[in-house]
C-alpha positions in Angstrom: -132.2 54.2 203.9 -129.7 52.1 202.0 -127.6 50.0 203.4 -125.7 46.9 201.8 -123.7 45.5 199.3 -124.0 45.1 195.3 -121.9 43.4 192.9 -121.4 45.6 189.8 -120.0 43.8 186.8 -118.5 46.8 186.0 -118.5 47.7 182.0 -115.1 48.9 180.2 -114.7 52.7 180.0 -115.4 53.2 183.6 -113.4 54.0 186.8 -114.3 52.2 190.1 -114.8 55.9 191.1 -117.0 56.3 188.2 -119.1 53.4 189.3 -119.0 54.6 192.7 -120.9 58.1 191.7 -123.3 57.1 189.8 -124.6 54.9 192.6 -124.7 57.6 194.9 -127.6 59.1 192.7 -129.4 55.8 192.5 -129.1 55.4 196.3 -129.5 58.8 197.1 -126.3 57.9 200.1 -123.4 59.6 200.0 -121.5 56.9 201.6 -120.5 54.8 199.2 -117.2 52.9 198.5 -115.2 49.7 196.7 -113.8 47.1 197.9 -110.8 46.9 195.2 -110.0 49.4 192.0 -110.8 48.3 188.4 -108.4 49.9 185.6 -110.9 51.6 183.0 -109.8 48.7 180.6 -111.0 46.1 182.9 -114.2 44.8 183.4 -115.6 42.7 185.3 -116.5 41.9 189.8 -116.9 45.0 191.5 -118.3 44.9 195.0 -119.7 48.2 196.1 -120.6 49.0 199.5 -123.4 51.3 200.4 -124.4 53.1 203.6 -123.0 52.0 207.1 -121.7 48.5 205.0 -118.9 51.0 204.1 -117.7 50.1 207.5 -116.2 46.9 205.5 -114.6 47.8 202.7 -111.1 47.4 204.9 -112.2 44.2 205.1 -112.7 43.4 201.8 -109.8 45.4 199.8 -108.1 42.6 201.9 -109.2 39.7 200.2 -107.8 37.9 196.9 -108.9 38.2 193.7 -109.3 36.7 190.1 -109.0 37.8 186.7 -108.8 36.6 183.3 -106.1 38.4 181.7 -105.0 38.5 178.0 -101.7 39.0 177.2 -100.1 40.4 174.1 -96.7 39.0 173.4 -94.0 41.2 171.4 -95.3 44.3 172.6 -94.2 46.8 175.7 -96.3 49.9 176.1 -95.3 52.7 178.4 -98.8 52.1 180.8 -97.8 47.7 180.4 -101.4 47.4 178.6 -102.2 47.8 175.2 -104.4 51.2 176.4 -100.7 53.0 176.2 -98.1 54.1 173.9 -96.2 51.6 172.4 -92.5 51.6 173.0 -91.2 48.1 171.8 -92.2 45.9 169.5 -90.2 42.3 168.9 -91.1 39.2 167.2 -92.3 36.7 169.6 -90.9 33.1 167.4 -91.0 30.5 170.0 -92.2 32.6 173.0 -95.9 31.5 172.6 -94.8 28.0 172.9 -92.3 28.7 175.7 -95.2 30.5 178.2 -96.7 27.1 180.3 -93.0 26.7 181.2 -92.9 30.0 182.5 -95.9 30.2 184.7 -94.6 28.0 187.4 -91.6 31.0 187.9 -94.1 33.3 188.8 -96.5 31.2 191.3 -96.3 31.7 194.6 -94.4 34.3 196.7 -92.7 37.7 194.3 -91.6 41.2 194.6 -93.3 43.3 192.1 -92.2 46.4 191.0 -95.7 48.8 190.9 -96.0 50.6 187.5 -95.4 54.5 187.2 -99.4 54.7 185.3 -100.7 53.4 188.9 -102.2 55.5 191.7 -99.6 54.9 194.2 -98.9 58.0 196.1 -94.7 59.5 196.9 -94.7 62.1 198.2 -98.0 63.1 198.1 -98.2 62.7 194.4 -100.3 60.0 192.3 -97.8 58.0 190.4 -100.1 58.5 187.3 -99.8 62.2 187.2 -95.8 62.3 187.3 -96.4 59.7 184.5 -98.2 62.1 182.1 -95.7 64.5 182.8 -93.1 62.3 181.4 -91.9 62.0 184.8 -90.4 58.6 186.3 -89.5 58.5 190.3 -87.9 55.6 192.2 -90.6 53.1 193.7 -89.7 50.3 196.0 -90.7 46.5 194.9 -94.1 45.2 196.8 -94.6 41.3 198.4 -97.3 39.7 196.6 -98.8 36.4 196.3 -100.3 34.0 193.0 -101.9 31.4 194.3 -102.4 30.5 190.5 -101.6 31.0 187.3 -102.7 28.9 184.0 -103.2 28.9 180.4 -106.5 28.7 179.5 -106.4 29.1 175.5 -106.8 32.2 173.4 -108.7 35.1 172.9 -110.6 36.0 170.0 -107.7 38.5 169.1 -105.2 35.4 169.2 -104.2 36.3 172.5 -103.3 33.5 174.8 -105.5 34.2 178.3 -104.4 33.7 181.4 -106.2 32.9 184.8 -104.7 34.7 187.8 -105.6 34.6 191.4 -103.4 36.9 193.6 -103.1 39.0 196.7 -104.2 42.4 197.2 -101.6 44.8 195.6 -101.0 42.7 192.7 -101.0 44.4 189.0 -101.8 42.2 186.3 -100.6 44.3 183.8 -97.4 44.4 185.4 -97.1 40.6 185.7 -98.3 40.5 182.1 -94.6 43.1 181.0 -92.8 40.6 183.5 -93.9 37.3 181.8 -92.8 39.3 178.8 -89.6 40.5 179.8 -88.7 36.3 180.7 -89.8 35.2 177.4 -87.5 37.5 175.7 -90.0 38.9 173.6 -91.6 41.8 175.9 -95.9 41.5 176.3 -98.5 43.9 177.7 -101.9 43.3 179.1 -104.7 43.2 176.1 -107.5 42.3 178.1 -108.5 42.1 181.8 -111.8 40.5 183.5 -111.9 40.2 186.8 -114.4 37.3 187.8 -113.6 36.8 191.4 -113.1 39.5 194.7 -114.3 39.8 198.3 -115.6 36.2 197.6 -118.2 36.9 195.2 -118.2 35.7 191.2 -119.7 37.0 187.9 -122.5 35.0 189.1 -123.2 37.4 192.0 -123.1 40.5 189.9 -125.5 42.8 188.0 -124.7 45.4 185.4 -125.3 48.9 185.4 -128.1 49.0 183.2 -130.0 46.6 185.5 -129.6 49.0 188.1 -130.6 52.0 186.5 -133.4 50.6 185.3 -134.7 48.7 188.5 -137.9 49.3 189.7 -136.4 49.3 193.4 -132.9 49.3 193.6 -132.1 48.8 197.3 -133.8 45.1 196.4 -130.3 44.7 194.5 -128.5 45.3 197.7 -127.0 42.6 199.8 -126.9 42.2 203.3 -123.1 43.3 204.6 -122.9 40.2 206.9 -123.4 38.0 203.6 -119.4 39.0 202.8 -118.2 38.2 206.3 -120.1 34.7 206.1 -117.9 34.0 202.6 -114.8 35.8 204.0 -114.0 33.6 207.4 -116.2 35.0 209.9 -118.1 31.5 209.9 -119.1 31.6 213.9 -122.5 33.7 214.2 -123.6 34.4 217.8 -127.2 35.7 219.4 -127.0 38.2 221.5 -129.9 39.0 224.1 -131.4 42.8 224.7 -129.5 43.0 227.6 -126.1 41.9 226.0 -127.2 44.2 223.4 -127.6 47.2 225.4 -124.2 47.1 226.6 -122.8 46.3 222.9 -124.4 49.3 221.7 -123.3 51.5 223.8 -119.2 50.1 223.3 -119.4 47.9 226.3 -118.2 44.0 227.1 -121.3 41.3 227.4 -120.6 38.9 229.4 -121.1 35.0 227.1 -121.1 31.4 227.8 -119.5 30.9 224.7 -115.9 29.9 224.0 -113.2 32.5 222.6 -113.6 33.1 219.1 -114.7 35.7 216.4 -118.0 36.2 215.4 -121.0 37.9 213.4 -123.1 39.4 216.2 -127.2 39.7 215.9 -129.1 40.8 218.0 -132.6 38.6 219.0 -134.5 40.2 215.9 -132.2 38.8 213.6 -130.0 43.0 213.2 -126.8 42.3 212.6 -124.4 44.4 214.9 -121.1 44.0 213.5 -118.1 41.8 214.0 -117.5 40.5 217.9 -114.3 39.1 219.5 -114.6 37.0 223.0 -112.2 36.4 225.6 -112.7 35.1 228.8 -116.7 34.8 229.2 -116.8 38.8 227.8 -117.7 40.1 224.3 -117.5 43.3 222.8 -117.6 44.6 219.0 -114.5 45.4 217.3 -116.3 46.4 214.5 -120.3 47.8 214.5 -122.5 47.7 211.9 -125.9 49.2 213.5 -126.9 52.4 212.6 -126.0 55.3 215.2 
């Protein structure tokens, strides 16, 4: 049975659903999910949780992210990437020279507006598909956060690139048009990598190919407590069987240890899930064990 997570560097051309189905073949587990959509443009970290790990992807859609974004000045594009129809075009003259200034306005605390090509539901529609239809409905600005945002040269295409880490809920493309809309000039998103989410890097991923062509692929998969060790769940705590009984079966253990979160095992080294502890008493507030 496959349990665990895997780190897909996932290739251009493919949805994070896309992703997501073909690994249910490879698996054979129907349970499958992601902790954080990928545009079909982008590429890059795309953590993938199989089997009862599932359990975390609330968890990990959670976290923040980072990306390496190119941005294409002069340009606006009804989908704010350079995958879309063009609908302005402006000569950029000083605007390349004017973006370090800018970055500084948008680190930190903004509202974003959410693009119409997104797949934010109103009213029990996909934003996306009123889109095609030519359709545009009111949306309400989101609260998001950059914790950075530099210049870190140019693409091959002349682009300059920028490094972004944000918040959950945070388009890049978006802040691409609004970088773009400051300078003057308009921009849209060229490129997008994503090289950071749910704490793991480009250095924890494997490609597709390597997983379709693995001998074993359940060797690929991580265990699930690995993300809550990155992720802030740093106590771990030992349980014995008897403590373990009572967890299992949605009890309180009683515990010598002080208040506090924790990874649960039991004595074998299984990890049960996620444990909170209050007053000498324990109990799971999230399981990982299978039922």
């Amino acid at each position: 049975m496959a349990n665990g997570i895997i780190i897909i560097d996932k290739p251009e051309g493919w949805t994070s659903m896309d992703v997501c189905a073909k690994l249910r073949g490879v698996f054979h587990e129907k349970r499958i999910g992601h902790g954080g959509t990928l545009d079909p443009m982008a590429t890059g970290v795309l953590p993938v949780f199989v089997g009862r790990a599932t359990r975390a992807v609330e968890f990990a859609t959670e976290s923040r992210k980072e990306y390496i974004a190119g941005i294409k000045l002069g340009v606006v594009t009804n989908t704010q990437d350079t995958s879309g129809e063009i609908l302005e075009e402006h000569p950029v003259s000083v605007a390349r020279e004017q973006l370090p200034n800018l970055l500084e306005r948008f680190t930190g605390d903004l509202e974003q507006l959410p693009p119409m090509y997104s797949a934010i539901k109103i009213k029990g529609k996909k934003l996306y598909e009123l889109a095609r239809k030519g359709q545009e409905v009111e949306r309400k600005p989101r609260s998001i956060h950059i914790y950075a945002l530099e210049l870190l040269g140019e693409s091959s295409l002349g682009d300059p690139l920028l490094r972004v880490e944000c918040s959950k809920g945070t388009y890049v493309r978006t802040l691409c048009h609004d970088l773009g809309q400051a300078l003057g000039c308009g921009a849209c998103m060229s490129a997008l990598r994503r090289t950071r989410a749910a704490g793991f890097s480009l250095e924890d991923a494997v490609s597709l190919e390597q997983v379709l062509t693995a001998e074993d692929p359940i060797a690929l998969l991580r265990p699930v407590d690995c993300f809550f060790a990155r992720s802030g769940w740093k106590g771990s705590l030992t349980v014995r069987p008897a403590a373990e009984k009572v967890l299992r079966n949605g009890g309180q253990a009683p515990i010598s240890e002080a208040d506090g979160e924790w990874r649960v095992y039991s004595q074998s080294g299984e990890f049960l899930g996620l444990g909170s502890s209050q007053r000498a008493r324990l109990r799971l507030i999230k399981s990982f064990f299978e039922v």
